[in-house]
N, C-alpha and C positions, 0 to 999 in steps of 0.2 A: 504493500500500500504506500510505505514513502519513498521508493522510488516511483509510482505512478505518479504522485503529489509533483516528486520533483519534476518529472519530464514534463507534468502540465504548467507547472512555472515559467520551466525554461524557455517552451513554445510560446506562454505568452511574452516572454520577454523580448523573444526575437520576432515575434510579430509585430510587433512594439516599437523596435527598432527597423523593422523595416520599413513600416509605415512613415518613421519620421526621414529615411535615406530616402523617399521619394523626393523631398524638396533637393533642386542644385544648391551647391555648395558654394562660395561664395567666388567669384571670380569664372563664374562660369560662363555661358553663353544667354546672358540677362538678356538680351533683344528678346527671344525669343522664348524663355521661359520663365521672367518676372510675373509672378503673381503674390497677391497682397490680401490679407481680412484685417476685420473689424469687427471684434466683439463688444454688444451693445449690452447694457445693464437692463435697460427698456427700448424703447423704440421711438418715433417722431413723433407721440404725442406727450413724453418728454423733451421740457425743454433743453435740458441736459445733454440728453442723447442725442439728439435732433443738432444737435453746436456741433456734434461730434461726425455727426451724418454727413452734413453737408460740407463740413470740411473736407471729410475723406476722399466724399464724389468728387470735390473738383480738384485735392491734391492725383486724384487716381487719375480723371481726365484731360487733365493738365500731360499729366506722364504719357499720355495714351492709350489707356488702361480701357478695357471694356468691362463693364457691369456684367456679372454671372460668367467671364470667361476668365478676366485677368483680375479684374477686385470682386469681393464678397464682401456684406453685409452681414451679419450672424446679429440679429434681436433676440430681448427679452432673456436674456441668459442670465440665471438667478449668482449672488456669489456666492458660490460653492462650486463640489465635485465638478454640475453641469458646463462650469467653465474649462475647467480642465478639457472636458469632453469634447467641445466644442472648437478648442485651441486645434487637439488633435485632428479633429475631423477638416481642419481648413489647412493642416499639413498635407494629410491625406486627400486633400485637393490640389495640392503641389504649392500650397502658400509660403516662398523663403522670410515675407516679414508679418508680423502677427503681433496690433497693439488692441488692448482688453481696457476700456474704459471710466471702470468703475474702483473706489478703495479697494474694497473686499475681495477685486479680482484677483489681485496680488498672491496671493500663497499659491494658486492653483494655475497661475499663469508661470511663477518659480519653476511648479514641477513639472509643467508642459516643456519649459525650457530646459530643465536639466537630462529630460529621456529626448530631446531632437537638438542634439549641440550645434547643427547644422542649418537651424532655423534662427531669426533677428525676431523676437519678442521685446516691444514696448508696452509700458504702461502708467496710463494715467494717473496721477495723485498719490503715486505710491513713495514707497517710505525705506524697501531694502534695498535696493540696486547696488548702493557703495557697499553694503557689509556683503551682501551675497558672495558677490567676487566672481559672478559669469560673464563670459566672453560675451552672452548671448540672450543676454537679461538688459535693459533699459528703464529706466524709471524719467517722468519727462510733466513737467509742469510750467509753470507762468506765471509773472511777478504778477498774479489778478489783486491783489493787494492795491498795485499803483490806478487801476481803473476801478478799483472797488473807491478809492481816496476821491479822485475825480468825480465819481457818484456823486461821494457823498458833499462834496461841495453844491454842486447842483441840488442837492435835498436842502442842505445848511440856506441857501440863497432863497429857497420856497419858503423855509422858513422864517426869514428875515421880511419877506414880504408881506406874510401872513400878519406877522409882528407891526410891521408898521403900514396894514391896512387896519388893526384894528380889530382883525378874526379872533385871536390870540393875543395873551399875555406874553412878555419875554421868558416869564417863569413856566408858559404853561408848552414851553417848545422840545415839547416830548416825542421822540420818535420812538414807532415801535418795528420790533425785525424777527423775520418769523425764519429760525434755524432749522435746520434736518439734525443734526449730531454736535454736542459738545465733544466734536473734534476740534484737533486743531487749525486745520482747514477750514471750517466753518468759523472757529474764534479769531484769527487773522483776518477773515474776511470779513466779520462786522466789526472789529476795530477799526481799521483801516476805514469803512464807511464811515464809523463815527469822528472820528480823526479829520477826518474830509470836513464833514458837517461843523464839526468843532469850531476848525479853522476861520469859518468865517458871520457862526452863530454859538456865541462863546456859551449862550444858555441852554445850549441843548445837552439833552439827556436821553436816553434809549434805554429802553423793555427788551429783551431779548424772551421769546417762548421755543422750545425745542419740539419738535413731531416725532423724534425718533425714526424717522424715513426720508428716505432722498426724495422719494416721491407718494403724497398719498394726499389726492387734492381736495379731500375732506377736511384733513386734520389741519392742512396748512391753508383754508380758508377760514375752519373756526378760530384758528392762530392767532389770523390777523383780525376778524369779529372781534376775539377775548382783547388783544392789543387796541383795538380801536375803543371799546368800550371801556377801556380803564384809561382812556385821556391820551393815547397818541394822535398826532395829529398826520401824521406822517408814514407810510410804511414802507419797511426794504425786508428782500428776502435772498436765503440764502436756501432754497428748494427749488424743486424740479416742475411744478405744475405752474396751472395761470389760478391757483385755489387764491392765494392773496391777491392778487391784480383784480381777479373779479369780487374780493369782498370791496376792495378799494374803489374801484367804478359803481356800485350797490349804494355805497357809502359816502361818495362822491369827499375821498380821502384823497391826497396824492398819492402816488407810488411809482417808486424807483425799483425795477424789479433784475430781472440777471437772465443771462442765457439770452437774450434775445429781443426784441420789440416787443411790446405789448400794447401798440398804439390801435392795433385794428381791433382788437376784444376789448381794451379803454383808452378810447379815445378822450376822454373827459379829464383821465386823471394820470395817465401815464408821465412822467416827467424826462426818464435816461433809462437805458439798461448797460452792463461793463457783461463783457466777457471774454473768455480767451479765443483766440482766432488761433484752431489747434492745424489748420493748410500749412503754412511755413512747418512744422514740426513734420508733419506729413511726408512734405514733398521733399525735406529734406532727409529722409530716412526711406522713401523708394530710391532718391537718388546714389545715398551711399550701397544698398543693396544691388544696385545694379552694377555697381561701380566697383564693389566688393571692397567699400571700406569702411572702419571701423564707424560705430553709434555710439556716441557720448553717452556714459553711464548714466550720468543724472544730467539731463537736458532743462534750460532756466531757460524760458521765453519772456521777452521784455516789452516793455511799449514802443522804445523802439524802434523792434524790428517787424514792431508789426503782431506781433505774437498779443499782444493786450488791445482791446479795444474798448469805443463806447460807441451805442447804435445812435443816430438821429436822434434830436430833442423832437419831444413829443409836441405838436403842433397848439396847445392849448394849454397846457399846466403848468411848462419852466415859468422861472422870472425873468425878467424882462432883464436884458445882460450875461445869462448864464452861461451863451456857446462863448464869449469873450473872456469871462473870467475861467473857464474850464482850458480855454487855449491859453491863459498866461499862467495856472499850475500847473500844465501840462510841458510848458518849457522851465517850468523851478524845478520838476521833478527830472528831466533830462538833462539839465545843468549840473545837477546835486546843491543843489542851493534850499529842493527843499527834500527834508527824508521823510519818509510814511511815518517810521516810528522813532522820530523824535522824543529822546527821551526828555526833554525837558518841555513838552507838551501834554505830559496827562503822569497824572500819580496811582499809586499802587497802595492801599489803606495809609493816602492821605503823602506817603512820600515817593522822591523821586525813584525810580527802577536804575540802581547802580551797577549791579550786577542779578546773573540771570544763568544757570546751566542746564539746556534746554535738551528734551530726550531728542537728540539728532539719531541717534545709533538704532532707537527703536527695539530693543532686543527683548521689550514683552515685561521688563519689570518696572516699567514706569520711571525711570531712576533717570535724570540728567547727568550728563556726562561733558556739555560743550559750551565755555562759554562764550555768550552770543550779544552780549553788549560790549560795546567799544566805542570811546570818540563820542558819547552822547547818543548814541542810537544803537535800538535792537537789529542784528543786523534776516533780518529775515531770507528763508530759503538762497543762503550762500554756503552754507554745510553740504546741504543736499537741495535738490527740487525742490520736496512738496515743504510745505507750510511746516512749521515748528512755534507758534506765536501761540501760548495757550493758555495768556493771565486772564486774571479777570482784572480790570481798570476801572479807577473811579469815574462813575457817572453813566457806568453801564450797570444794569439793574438786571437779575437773571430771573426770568418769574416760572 
C-alpha cells in the first residue's frame, strides 16, 4: 500500500511539472508564443477589479495581444486554494506571465510560483516578494497615497465652501470614510485623504467605519447611511462597490469615491475619484517577458509616471478653484516640497511621531522590524511596495 501511495505522489508530481514546462522559458521565441492572464478577485461590477480589467485589455492590446488567444481574463476567483487552481490552469494554457489581483491572493499565487519556476507571477498589494526570494515571484503597487492626498484636498476645499456658505459650522466639518479592512493599505489610504483634507481645512475631522469586505454593496452603503447620520458631511471610501456613492447621491452628501468615476450613477454629488493606472505596470512586465528580462521584485508606481491618477472633476459638486489648486499640490508633491506624511503635520495621542518600526518583513507575528521615519517624514512603501502606514492619528475617529 505505501508504495502504491508513493507512485501516486510521484505521478502527480510530474504531472504537475509538466503542466507548468508547457509555458516557454524565458528568452524564447516571444513573437510567437507570448501569452498572459489575469486573475480577478470579482469581476466588472467591481470597481476594483474593473481598474484592473481595463488596464490589462489595453496593456495586452497595446502588445498585440488577442483576447481568449494570447491574454485571459480569469473572474470571481475566491482567495484561496481556487487561486492556486486557477494560476495553474492559465499555465496550462501556455501563460509565461500571470498577475492575481487581490491581498489574499498572495500565498496561493507563492505556490503556483514555486511548482512553475519557468513562469513570471505578479501580484497586486502584496507584502512577501523581498522575503520570499523567487526569481519568479513579483509583488507591485503604487504611491495611491499621493492621489489619495490630492483627493483629499478636493474634499478639504468642498468643505471650506460648505463652511463659508453657511451649510456648516467650521467645527461641524466632519468627514466620514467607509473602509473594507483595518489593513494597512486601507489605513495609509484614508490618512493620506485626511492629510489632503487637513491641508487646506484645518477643522476637519473623519469617522472611519470598516465592512470587513473588499466588496459587499450592502454593508458599505449602510456604512456611509451610519457615517452620514452621525454628522459627516462629507464621504470617501476605501471599497469596491458604488454602495456609498449611491447613499451619497440619496443623501444629496458629496463624495469622493476610488477606482473610478462615479459621475454617471451621481451626478449631483460626485466631486474626484484617485486610483492606480495598473497599464504602465502591465505593459511593462509583457515587455520584459518577451524580452526575457528580469521583473523588479517589489515594483513602486508613482504619479509621475503615470502609474497614480485622478479621474475628471465631477461637473457639479467640486469648489469652485479645485482643478487649480489640485494642479499646484500636484507639483509640491513632484518637487518634494510637499510629503504625504509629514511628520510634523498631524500627532499620535497628542505628540509628534519621532520614530516608528513598521512590520515591512511581514512574517505573521505582527512584530516591526524597520525603521521608517526619517528627516520629518514617515517614509511610506520605500521598504517594499505595498503600504506599511498603520497608526491611528489624531483626528481620525475609528467607529
Amino acid at each position: 500500500m505505501k508504495k502504491i501511495i508513493a507512485l501516486v505522489l510521484a505521478l502527480v508530481m510530474v504531472l504537475g511539472l509538466a503542466a507548468c514546462s508547457k509555458a516557454p522559458t524565458a528568452g524564447g521565441d516571444k513573437e510567437a508564443t507570448l501569452k498572459v492572464g489575469l486573475i480577478c478577485l470579482h469581476d466588472e461590477n467591481s470597481t476594483y477589479d474593473k481598474n484592473f480589467i481595463d488596464a490589462f485589455k489595453a496593456a495586452c492590446e497595446a502588445a498585440g495581444l488577442v483576447y481568449g488567444e494570447s491574454y485571459f481574463i480569469t473572474t470571481n476567483i475566491p482567495e484561496g486554494a481556487e487561486c492556486k487552481e486557477a494560476a495553474l490552469d492559465l499555465v496550462d494554457q501556455g501563460c509565461t506571465w500571470i498577475m492575481a489581483d487581490s491581498f489574499g491572493h498572495e500565498p496561493y499565487i507563492i505556490e503556483a510560483a514555486k511548482e512553475c519556476p519557468d513562469v513570471q507571477f505578479s501580484h497586486a498589494t502584496g507584502t512577501k516578494a523581498h522575503t520570499e526570494g523567487l526569481a519568479n515571484f513579483h509583488d507591485a503597487f503604487a504611491n495611491i497615497y499621493e492621489g489619495r492626498f490630492l483627493a483629499g484636498v478636493a474634499a478639504g476645499l468642498k468643505l471650506n465652501e460648505m463652511i463659508e456658505a453657511g451649510d456648516i459650522k467650521a467645527e461641524e466639518a466632519k468627514i466620514g470614510y467607509v473602509g473594507a479592512w483595518p489593513y494597512a493599505e486601507v489605513k495609509s489610504g484614508y490618512t493620506s485623504f485626511f492629510l489632503g483634507a487637513r491641508s487646506v481645512c484645518e477643522t476637519a475631522t473623519m469617522d472611519v467605519v470598516f465592512t470587513n469586505s473588499w466588496y459587499d454593496e450592502t454593508a458599505e452603503k449602510e456604512g456611509a447611511q451610519k457615517l452620514i447620520g452621525g454628522g459627516c458631511v462629507l464621504i470617501s471610501q476605501h471599497a469596491d462597490s458604488y454602495g456609498a456613492p449611491s447613499a451619497c447621491e440619496e443623501a444629496g452628501v458629496p463624495n469622493v469615491s476610488y477606482n473610478g468615476s462615479t459621475e454617471a450613477q451621481c451626478p449631483e454629488t460626485f466631486i474626484v475619484s484617485s486610483r492606480i493606472n495598473w497599464e504602465p505596470y502591465m505593459s511593462h512586465c509583457i515587455d520584459c517577458v518577451k524580452n526575457g528580462e528580469e521583473i523588479e521584485t517589489d515594483f513602486v508606481g508613482t504619479i509621475d509616471d503615470g502609474s497614480v491618477v485622478l479621474t475628471d472633476l465631477g461637473k457639479k459638486a467640486p469648489a469652485e478653484g479645485t482643478a487649480a489648486k489640485i494642479e499646484e499640490v500636484k507639483a509640491g508633491i513632484l518637487d518634494g516640497s510637499i510629503k504625504i506624511f509629514d511628520t510634523s503635520k498631524f500627532t499620535v495621542g497628542g505628540k509628534t511621531l519621532e520614530t516608528y518600526l513598521a512590520d515591512v518583513d511581514d512574517e505573521g507575528d505582527y512584530v516591526g522590524e524597520t525603521e521608517v521615519v526619517k528627516d520629518g517624514a514617515f517614509l511610506e512603501s520605500v521598504y517594499r511596495s505595498a503600504p506599511y502606514f498603520d497608526i491611528d492619528i489624531d483626528g481620525i475617529t475609528l467607529k
